[in-house]
Structures are given as C-alpha cells and as structure tokens.
N, C-alpha and C positions, 0 to 999 in steps of 0.2 A: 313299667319302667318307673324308677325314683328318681322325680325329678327333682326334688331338695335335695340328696347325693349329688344327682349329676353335677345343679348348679355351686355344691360345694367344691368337685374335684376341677371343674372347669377355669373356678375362682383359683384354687392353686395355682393352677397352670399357668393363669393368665400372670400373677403375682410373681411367681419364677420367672416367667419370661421378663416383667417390667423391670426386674433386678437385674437379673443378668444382660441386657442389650447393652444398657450403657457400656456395658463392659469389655462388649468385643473389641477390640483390634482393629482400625479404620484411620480412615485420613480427620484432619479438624472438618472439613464437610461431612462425612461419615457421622464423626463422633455428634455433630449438632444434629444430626437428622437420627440418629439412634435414643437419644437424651430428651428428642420431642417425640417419638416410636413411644418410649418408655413413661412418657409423658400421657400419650393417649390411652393405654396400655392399663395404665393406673385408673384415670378417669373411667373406663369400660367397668373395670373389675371391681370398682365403688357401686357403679348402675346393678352388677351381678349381685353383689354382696347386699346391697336395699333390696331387690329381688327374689333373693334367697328368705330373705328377713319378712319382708311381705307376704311371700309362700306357705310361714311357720302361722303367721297371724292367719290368715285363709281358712289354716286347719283347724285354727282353735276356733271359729267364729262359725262355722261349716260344722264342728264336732268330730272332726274325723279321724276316729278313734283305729284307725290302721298304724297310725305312727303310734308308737309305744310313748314317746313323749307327752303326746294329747292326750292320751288313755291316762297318764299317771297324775297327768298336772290338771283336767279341765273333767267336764261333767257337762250331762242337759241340762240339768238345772243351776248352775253357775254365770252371774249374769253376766250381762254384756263387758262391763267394764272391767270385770275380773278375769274376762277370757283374753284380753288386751293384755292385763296383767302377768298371766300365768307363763306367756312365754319366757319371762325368765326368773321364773319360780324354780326353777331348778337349775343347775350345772351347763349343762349343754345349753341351754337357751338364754342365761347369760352369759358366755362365751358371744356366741352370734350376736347379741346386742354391743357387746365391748367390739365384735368386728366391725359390726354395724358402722361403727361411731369415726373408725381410724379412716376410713378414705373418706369421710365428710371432713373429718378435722384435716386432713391430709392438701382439700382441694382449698379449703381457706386459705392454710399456708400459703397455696401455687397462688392464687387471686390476691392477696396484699403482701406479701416477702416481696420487698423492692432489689436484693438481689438474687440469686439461682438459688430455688430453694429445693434441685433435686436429689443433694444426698440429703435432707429433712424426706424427702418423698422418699427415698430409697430405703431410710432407716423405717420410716413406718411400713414398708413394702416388706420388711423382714418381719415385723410384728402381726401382720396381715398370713403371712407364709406359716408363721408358728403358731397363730388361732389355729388356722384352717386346717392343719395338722392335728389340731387336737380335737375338733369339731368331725374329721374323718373318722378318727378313731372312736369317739363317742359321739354318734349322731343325734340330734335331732329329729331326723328323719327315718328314722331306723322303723321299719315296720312289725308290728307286731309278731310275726309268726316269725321273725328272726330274733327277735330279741328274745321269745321266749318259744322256740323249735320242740322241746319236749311237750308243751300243752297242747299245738297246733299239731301236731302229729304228720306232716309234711302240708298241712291244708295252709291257703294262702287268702284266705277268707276270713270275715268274721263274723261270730254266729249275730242271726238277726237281733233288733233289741237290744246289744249290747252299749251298756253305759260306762263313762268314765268313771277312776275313782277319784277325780275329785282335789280339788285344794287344800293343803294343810288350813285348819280353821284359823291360824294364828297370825296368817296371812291375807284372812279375809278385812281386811281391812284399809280403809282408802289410801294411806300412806304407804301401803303394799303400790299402788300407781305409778308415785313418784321417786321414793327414797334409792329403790335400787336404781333407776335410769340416771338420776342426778350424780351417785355413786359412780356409778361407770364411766359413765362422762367426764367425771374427776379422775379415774383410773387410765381410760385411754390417751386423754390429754396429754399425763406425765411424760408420753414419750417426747413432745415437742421440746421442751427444753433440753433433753439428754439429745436427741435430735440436733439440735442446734450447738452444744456443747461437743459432739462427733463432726460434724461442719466446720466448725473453727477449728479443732483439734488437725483435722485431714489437711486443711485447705493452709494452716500455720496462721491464720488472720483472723485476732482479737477483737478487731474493732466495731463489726456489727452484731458481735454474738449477744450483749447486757441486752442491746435494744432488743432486738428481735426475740430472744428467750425471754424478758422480762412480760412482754405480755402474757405469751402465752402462761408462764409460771403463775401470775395473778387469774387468770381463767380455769387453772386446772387447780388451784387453792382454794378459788372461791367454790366452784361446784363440789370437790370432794368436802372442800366442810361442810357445805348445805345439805351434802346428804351424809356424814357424818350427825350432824344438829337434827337432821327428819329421823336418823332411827334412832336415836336417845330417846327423842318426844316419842314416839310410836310404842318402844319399851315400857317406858313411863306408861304410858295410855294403855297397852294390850297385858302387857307376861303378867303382871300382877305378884311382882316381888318388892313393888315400891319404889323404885327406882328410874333414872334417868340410866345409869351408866355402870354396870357390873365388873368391869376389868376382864370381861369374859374376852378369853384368847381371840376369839375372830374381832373382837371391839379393839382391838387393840392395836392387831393388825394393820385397821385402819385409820388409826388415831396416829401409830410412828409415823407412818410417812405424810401426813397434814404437818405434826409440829417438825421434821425437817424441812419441808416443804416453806412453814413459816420461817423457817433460819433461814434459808436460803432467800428467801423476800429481803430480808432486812440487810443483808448481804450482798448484795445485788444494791440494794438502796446504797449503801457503803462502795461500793463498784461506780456506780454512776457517779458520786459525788467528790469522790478521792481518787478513784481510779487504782481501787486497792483488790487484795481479795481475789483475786484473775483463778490463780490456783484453784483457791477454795470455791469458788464457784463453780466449776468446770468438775469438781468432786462434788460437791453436793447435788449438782444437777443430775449426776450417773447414779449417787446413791437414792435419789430420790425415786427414780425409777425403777430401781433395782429392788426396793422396799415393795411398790407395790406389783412388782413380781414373788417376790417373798408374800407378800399380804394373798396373793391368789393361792399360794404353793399352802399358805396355813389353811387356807379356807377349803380346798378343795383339793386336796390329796389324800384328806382322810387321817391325814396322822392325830390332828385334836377331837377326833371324832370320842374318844371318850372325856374328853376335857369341856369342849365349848357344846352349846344347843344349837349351834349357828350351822355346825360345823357339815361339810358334804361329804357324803363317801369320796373315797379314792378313785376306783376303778381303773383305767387303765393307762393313764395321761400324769400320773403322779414322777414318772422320769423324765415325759419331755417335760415337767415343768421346771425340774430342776435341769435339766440340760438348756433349757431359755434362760435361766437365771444367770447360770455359769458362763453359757455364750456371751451374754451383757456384760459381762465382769469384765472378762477376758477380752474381750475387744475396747471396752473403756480405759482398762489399764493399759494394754499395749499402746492404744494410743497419745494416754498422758504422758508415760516414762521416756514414751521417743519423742515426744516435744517438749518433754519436763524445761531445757534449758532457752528454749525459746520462750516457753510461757512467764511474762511477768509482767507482775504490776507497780502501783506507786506503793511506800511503805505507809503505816498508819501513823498517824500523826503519837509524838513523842509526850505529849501527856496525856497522866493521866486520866483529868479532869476537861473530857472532850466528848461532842458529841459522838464521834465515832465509834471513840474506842469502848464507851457504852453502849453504843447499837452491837459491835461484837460482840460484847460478853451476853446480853442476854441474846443472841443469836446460838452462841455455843451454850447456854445453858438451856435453851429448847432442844437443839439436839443431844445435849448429853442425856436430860430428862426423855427424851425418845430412847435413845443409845440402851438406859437400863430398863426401861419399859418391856424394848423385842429383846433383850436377853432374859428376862421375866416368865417372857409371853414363851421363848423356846427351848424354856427348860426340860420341857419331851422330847425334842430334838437331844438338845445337849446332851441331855442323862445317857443317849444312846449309845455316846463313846466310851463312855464308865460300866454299861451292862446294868445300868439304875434306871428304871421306871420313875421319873422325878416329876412329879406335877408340876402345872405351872404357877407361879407366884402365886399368895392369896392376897383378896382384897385388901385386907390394913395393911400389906405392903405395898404397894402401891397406894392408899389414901396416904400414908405418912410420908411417902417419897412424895406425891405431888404436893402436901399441903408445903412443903420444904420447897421446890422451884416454885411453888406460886408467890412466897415470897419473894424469891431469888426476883421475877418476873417482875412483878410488882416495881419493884427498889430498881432495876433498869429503865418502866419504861419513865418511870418518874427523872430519875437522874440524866436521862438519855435529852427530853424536852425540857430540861433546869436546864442544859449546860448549849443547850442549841438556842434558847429562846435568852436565854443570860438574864434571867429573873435576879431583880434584886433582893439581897437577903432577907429583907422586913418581909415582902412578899411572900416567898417561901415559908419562912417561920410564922405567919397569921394561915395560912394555906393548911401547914402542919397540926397548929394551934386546935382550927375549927376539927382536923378532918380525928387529932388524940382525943378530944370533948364529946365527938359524936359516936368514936366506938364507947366510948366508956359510957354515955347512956345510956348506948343501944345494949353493951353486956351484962354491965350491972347488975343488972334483973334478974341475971340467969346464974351469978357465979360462975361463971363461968372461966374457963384454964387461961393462961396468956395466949395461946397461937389466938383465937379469936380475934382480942385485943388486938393483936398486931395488924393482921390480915385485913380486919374492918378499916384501920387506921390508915394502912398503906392504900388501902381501894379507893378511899374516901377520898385521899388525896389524889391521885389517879383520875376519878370524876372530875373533882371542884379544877384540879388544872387544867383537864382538856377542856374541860366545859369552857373557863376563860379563854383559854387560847381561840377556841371558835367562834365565843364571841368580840372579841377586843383584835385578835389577829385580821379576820378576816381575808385569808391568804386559801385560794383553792385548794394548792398543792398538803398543804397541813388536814385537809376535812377530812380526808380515807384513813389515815391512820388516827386522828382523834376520835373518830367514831369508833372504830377499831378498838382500840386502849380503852373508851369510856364500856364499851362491852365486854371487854375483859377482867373488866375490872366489876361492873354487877356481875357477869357470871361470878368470879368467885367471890360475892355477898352471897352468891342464893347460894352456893357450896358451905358457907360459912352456916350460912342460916339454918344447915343440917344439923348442926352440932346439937340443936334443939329441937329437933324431932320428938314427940312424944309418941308412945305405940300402949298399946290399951289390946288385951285379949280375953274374950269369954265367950263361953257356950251358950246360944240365946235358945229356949222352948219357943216355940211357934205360939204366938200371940200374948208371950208373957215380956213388958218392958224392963229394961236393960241399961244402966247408965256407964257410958264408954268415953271417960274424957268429957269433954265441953257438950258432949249430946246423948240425949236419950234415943235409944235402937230398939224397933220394934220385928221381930223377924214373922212375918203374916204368911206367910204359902209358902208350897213350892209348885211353881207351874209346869205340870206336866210336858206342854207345848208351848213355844213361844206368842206371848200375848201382845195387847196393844199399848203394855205399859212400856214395852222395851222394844227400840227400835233397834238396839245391837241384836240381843236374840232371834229378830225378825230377820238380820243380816243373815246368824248362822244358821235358823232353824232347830236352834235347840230346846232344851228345858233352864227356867231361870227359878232364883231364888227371888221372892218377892218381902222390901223391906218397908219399914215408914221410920225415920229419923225424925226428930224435932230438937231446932238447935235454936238455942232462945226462944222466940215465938213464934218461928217459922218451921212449917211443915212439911216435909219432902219426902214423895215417895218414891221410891227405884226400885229397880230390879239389877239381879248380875245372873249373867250366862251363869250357866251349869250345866254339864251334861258328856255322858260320853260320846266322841266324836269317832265316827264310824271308820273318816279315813285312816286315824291314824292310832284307834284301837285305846285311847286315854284319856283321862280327866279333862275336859277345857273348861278355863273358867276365866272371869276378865272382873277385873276391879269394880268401882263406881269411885268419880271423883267427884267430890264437891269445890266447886274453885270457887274461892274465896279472896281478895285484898291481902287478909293476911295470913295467910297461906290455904294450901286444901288439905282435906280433911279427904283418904284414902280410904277406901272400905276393901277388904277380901273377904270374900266366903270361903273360908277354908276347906271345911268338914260338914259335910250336909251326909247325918242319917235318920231315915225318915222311921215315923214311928211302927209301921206295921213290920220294917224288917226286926228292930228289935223285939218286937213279939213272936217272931217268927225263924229266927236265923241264930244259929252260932256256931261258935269255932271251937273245935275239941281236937284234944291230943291223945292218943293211942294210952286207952287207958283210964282218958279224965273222966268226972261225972260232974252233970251240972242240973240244973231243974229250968225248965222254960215253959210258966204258963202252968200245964198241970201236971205236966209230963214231966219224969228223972230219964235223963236221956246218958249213955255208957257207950263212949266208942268203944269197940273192943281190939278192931282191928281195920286193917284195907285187906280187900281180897282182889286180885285180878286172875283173867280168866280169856282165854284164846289171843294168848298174846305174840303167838306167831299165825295167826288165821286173819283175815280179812276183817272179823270184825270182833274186835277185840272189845271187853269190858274189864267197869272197875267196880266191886262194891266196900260200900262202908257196912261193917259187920256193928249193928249197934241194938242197945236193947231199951227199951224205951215201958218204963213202968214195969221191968223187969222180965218181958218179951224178946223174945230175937226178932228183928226184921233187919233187911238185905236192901236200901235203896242204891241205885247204881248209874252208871253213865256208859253206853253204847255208841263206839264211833261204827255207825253203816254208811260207806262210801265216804262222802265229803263234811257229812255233819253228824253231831253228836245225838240221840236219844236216850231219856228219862227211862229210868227202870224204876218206877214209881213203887212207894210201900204206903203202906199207910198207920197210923197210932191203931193200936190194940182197940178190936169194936168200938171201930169208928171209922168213917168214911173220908177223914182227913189225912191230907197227901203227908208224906215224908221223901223230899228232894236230897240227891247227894248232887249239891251245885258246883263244888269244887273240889280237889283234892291234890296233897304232896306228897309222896309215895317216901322222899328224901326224909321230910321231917314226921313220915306218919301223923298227918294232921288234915284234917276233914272240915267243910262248911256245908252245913245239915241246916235245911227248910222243914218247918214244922209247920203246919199251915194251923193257925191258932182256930179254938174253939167258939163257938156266935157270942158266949159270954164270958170272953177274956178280954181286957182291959187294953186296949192301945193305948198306949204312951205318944205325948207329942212330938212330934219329929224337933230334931235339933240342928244347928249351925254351929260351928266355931267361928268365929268373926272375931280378925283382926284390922281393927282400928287404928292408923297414924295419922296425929298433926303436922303437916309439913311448911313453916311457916317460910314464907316468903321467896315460898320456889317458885314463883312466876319471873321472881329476876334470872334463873335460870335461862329461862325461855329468852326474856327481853336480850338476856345478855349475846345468846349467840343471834337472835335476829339482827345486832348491832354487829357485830364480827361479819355476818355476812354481808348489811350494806358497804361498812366500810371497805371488802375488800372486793365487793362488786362495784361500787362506786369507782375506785382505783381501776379495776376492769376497765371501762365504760371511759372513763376519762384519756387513759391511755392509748383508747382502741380513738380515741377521735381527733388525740393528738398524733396520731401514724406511729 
C-alpha cells in the first residue's frame, strides 16, 4: 500500500468536506455547529498535510529509492542536510511544501483574526483543494515501477544495491536550504490578503479588511523578498556568469509580484491614513495573488523551458494550473463588479504637492515597472496568438527600462518624506548640495555618461535624508520605511557601481604567469579529484582547477570546481570570489584543455587532413554497419601515414565498446571517440608516441572587477529589516 498517496487523497477529501459543510442548508444553530465541523475539519487536514510532508522527508533520510522522486532527487552518498533539502528540489516536492505551509498559515489567521476568519480559512481550503489536485496527479509518491512500468517489466521490486541519481550539482549548495522554503513561504502567504479582500468583498464590510490584510501583506513581502535577495546572492556565488540577477523568465516571475506586492504596501499606507484607495486595494490584493499563480504557471508548466535554466517541465498539471488562475480571476471580479457601488473610499487629497499623492505615483510606477516586466517575461506566451515563436525580452531591455523607474523611484521616495516631514527649503537644497558634489566625485574618475550622475545623486540624497530623519526624528512609526528607502537606495549604488565593471580575458599555460587587470594569475594544476585546497570541490566530489593570484603583495591560492557531473551528463563549474571593500574581483575558468588531449585528439571533417605528432591522419569517410541488428556499429574509415585503418564504436546491449586500430607498426591505440553522421565529422584519439612533446594544459580565465557590489548585498539586507521590522511591530501592535 502507498501510504503518501493515501494520505494525499485522504487530505482532499478531508479539504472538500471542510469547504463544502459550511455550506449546507441548516438552522443559525446548524450553520454555527457546521462552521466549527469545518473548523476542525481544517485543523485535522493541516496535521494530515505535516504528516504527508514528514513521510516524504523519512524517505529521503531512509533512501528509499521505491518512490521515483527519491530515486531522482537524493543518493547514498548525499549528506544529511541535502536529503532535508532535496524534497523540494523538484516540482512535486515543492508543491507539498507550498501545501505544507497553507493550513499552518491558515490556523494563525483562526488564533489572532479578532473577527470570523472562516471564509479566510475557506478561501485557503480551496488552494489546499487545487495543490492536492495537482500533487494526485503528479506524485511524490509515485513508485518506481509505475513511473517507469516498461523497465520494471511488471516487477514491483528493486533490484538489490540500487543507488539514487542524485542532486543537480548546482543545487548542492547551502542556500539550496533556505532560499526555496523562504520563497514559498512568500508564495503561500499571498493568498491571505486576497483571502481577506474576498471576506470584505462577500461580507460588503470595509472596515476591518486594511487592518487585518495589512499584516499579513508585510509577512508575505518580506519573506518572498528574502528569498527573492537569497537567490540573487546564490546566482552571484554558484552559475558563474557574474551576476546577481539575469532577467531570466522564472527571476522575473518572481520579482512582478514582490514589486506589486510593494505598491500595494504603500497603498494601504495611503488607506490607513486618508482612507482612500478601497478600490484599488481590493484589486491589487487579487492581482497580487493572481501573479504568483501566473509565477508558478511560468515556472512549472514547461512553456519557458527553452527560455529560462530555472525552468520545470510541464507534465501533466500545466491546465489545472491555468484553470486555478482563471478560477481566481473570475471569482475576484465577479465579486468586485457586484459590490463595485458599495465599495468606496475618501478621495486624495487635491494637491499636488502632498504626501499622499506622492506615495501614489510611486506606487503606480512599481506596478507599471512590474506591469511591463510580465509582459516582457510572456512574450512566449503572447507570440502564441500571432503563430510567432517571440522570446522573451533581452537583458538591456529591461537594464534600461529599470535604470528609467529607478529614477522615477528615487525622486518619489525623496519627494514623498520633503512633503510629509515639510523640510525647509535651506535644508533640502544643502541636502541636494552635498548628495550633486558627492556623485560628481565619485564619477568623475570614470567619465562616465549622465544616468550615473543622476542615479548616484538622487540615492545620496535618499541616504543623507532618511539617515536624518532617524536620527533627529526619532519617531517608531518612520524606522521600517527609512531603513527600507536607505536600502534601496545603496541597492541601486551598487547597481550603479556596474557601470564600471572591468572584465580581463586570457588563455593561462599551466605554470606560466599572466597579468589580468589589477592581479597577476598563475594557473598550477588541474586536480584530478577534489583536494584539500578546496572545500567547494570537497562539497561536489569533483575535479578542480588549481590557481595562485598575487594582488599587491598579497598571495592567494584557490581552486574552482571543474568537472563533468554524472547526474546531469555537463560541464559544472563555480567561480572563486575574492571580496574585497572595493569591490570583488570574479574569477571563471572557462576552458580547461589539458595538454595530453591536444597531443592526442582531433577533430576532422569528411575529407580533411591534418598532422598530429608524427602521424598525417585523412578522414575518408564514416561507415556503419548492422544498423537494424542488435548490435550495431560505426567506423571512421581514415588513413594515417597513408595506411587505411577502421577504428570504431559498438553499442552491445546498454553500453558502447572500442573497436580499437592502432598507427601503422606500432602498438599505439587509434580511438573513434565521437561522431556526427549529420555533419560527417569524427573526434579521433591518437595515443602519442614515448617521445612526442606534451604541450601544457591551458585555461581560458575570465577575470571581472566588480567594484562596490557589496552595497548590493547591504542594500537588500536593509529592505528586508525594514520590512520585517514593520512585520514584527505590527504583529505586537494586534
């Protein structure tokens, strides 16, 4: 029996029932005794759902490689903490985590909601309903001889010895831990304020929706940015393309609904203190949610799958996800348009020159800056209705649309605390003074274009303001958002501070020095097996490149992973960063060939001649040969110092065998190692002579200076106190 099936189809049941009782037809006694039924009902199928969730962990910590999920995601040799990890390393097991998360967030609401928070429980009850639906259909649980019934040959067994394959390598790494759980976290949350926005909507009662959806809205912003901010840093540290943040389709996904998410904050701020905005809030609450439905439908339906690295297959869950989206819709609208005339607020205040009406605009221009971002991100989508395959946006579209709202951004939140705090003009304009003086000496140096100029200028003042206001104010309610704004504002310095990147590229010979930028590069080995100089390669078990840089007077040695990684059949390879004050200094090993293959190896086209060593070597041709029989070959017809010989490749059963030839009197092998039947094109092992010359193995190493990316880092560490601070304080105020 499957008991992780059982306890998923159980969890349905349970979830249908807790939805549907309220519903029946009963007296006002009935209805309260069906509403606490549904109540209990909930609470059980939260215990089932940790249970099911606990189940999956068991298997991975056990190994047990009956579920085809274990088998794909974990291994014996995989350690403890990454078998914790791995359950949702994949599709299905982050699903189960997002359910995980909704009846824990579900029973908070029933514990502090001061008034009936059961259509909030109800509305999670339906999100609960539409996992579990999709978790049926794609299990976790799924045992191996089902998932793959042509291997297993009716057998429900698995043969003895049998190991998993194992973790993507790219994932072995500690922020693999936290970034997807904090992520999720941020994703399941979103439903409470759409939750609470359907509540008021039903119930036609305004009045407790700001309070009660404002919390939760600051809890599910702050968690989805922290793990937004954890897998920037993680990219930065692992992909080794140099970056914090690619614009790649599934980043993006998750980036639109944080900056509506942010509009919706300030909006709400606007709500509370004017009483304005009712509408729009009650809309941006549905689309916020609605987004990171759409955010799961990109990620895991498969349609970016030739677009993003991120991205999951399809498989079979790709229409109910759009049938959950459109359900959301279609129940958010019908229920706005039949209380459109009830729903209102106070109007905005009639000037200008207010703090309000500057918290709007840069509210609306976070979401317009999202708005063209997902229609960027779904131009694969789009293209569909035109019969055009359209990729999605490229990165300098999006760098130039954002360096454009970071201004925009900028010049609100500054305007937004002039006109609230009524700064006198002197003030302002010394504030100005300092912050025009300090871009201009900071770009100076570089000649740099005017956006710089600007951007440094508007940030600086952005700092030096909140920075006063924190100190001289001293007002609680002001700290979450000054911190906020002084982080957003070094984030985009250290964005800015890209503009001056420097990148340095050259091919290094193994022990011969190399000057790259501000440091000399010495490329010493390549380690067969992971050594004790490198404690990443120890991580993966692989082979490293081994370096010694000297930058000034100082001497550093490193290593960087290298190595083909078995699970997934490709090159992995991981940076080394040197962090530095003012800035780090990036290293990639590009291109590592070592020197016995160049003595030994090349590539020939139907036809070509070339000389290796001592040998004139003549493809002539490819021959194959039983290629309707069982065991089919291929040889490369080539003539080597003007000989014919035949080396070849034999698939017998499941693996390939050498048809070895050897040079003309001589006892040296000649390998046919690869071949293209399409391009008629051959890669021929020559196995060199005891007195042929190796050549040193070489690298291509590219080198960037990235000055002053650590404001990067600081800046979203500051984003996240301020809006967990705001959390934290709200949560104590009730």
């Amino acid at each position: 029996m499957n008991i992780g099936n059982l306890l998923l189809w159980v969890s349905l049941a349970i979830s249908l029932a807790s939805l549907i009782i309220p519903m029946l037809p009963a007296s006002e006694e009935g209805k309260k005794a069906n509403i606490l039924a549904s109540r209990q009902l909930f609470y059980l199928n939260g215990v089932i759902i940790v249970f099911a969730f606990l189940f999956l962990l068991f298997a991975f910590l056990t190994n047990d490689f009956r579920f085809s999920y274990v088998y794909n995601n974990s291994s014996f040799s995989l350690p403890f903490m990454y078998k914790i990890a791995a359950i949702w390393a994949g599709k299905e097991g982050s699903f189960l985590l997002w359910l995980m998360f909704l009846p824990l967030i579900g029973i908070v609401v029933a514990k502090t909601e001061k008034t009936s928070p059961d259509i909030v429980l109800g509305v999670i009850a339906t999100m609960q309903i539409f996992l579990l639906a999709m978790l049926v259909i794609e299990s976790p649980f799924q045992f191996m001889w089902d998932k793959y019934p042509e291997e297993f040959q009716g057998r429900t067994f698995l043969p003895a010895g049998i190991d998993g394959h194992g973790m993507n390598p790219l994932l072995l790494d500690p922020w693999m831990i936290s970034h997807p759980p904090v992520l999720f976290l941020g994703y399941a949350s979103a439903i409470v304020p759409f939750a609470y926005a359907v509540t008021a909507m039903i119930k036609n009662d305004y009045k407790s929706f700001i309070e009660s959806s404002y919390r939760w809205l600051l809890f599910s912003l702050t968690t989805l940015g922290i793990g937004i901010f954890l897998g920037g840093y993680w990219a930065y540290k692992v992909l080794g393309w140099g970056g914090f943040w690619g614009w790649d389709p599934v980043e993006n996904s998750s980036l639109v609904p944080w900056l509506v998410a942010l509009a919706l904050l300030h909006t709400m701020i606007v709500q509370k203190r004017k009483k304005a905005l009712l509408r729009s809030n009650l809309i941006l609450s549905m689309i916020y949610f609605v987004l990171v439905l759409y955010s799961t439908f990109l990620t895991r339906s498969g349609i970016l799958s030739d677009f993003s690295v991120h991205s999951f297959s399809g498989g079979g869950i790709s229409w109910l996800i759009i049938f959950i989206i459109l359900f959301y819709i279609a129940a958010g609208l019908f229920l706005f348009f039949k209380r459109f005339k009830s729903i209102k607020g106070e109007p905005l205040g009639e000037k200008f020159w207010s703090w309000d009406n500057f918290t709007v605009y840069g509210a609306v221009s976070l979401a317009a800056f999202g708005a063209v971002v997902i229609v960027g991100t779904s131009m694969p989508i789009l293209s569909g209705f035109f019969a055009k395959n359209v990729a999605s946006a490229i990165g300098d579209f999006y760098n130039n649309l954002a360096i454009m709202f970071a201004m925009i951004f900028l010049v609100f939140m500054v305007l937004s605390t002039i006109s609230m705090q009524n700064y006198k003009k002197i003030t302002a304009a010394l504030i100005g003074a300092v912050s025009v003086i300090a871009s201009i000496v900071i770009n100076y140096y570089f000649s740099a274009p005017v956006v710089p100029y600007i951007l440094v200028a508007a940030a600086f003042f952005t700092i030096i303001q909140c920075s006063l206001d924190l100190i001289l104010l001293k007002v609680k309610p002001i700290i979450n958002s000054r911190i906020a704004h002084i982080g957003t504002a070094a984030l985009i310095l250290g964005c800015v501070a890209g503009y001056y990147n420097e990148s340095y590229q050259k091919t290094l010979s193994m022990g011969e020095e190399e000057i790259l930028g501000p440091v000399t590069i010495t490329f010493d080995k390549f380690n067969e097996l992971a050594g004790e100089e490198s404690d990443c390669c120890l991580k993966h078990g692989g082979s490293s490149l081994a370096f010694t840089m000297l930058i000034g007077s100082k001497i550093k040695k490193f290593t960087c992973p290298y190595y083909i990684s078995e699970q997934t059949n490709s090159l992995y390879r991981e940076p080394y960063i040197l962090r530095r004050l003012s800035g780090d200094i990036y290293v990639i090993a590009d291109d590592h060939i070592s020197g016995i293959e160049k003595a030994s190896v090349i590539f020939l086209s139907s036809g070509e001649k070339t000389t290796l060593g001592d040998c004139e070597i003549v493809l002539l041709n490819l021959r194959a040969e039983g290629m309707m029989s069982e065991t089919p070959a291929t040889y490369a017809e080539i003539t080597v110092n003007g000989r014919r010989v035949s080396p070849g490749i034999k698939l017998e059963g499941d693996h390939y065998r050498q048809i070895e030839a050897f040079v003309p009197g001589t006892k040296r092998e000649i390998r046919l190692q690869g071949f293209d039947p399409g391009e008629k094109t051959a890669r021929i092992y020559v196995e060199p002579s005891h007195t042929a010359e190796i050549p040193a193995d070489t690298v291509l190493v590219d080198l960037s200076v990235k000055p002053l990316i650590w404001l990067v880092w600081l800046g979203t560490i500051l984003i996240a106190i301020g809006t967990a601070y705001a959390t934290v304080r709200r949560q104590k105020l009730g």
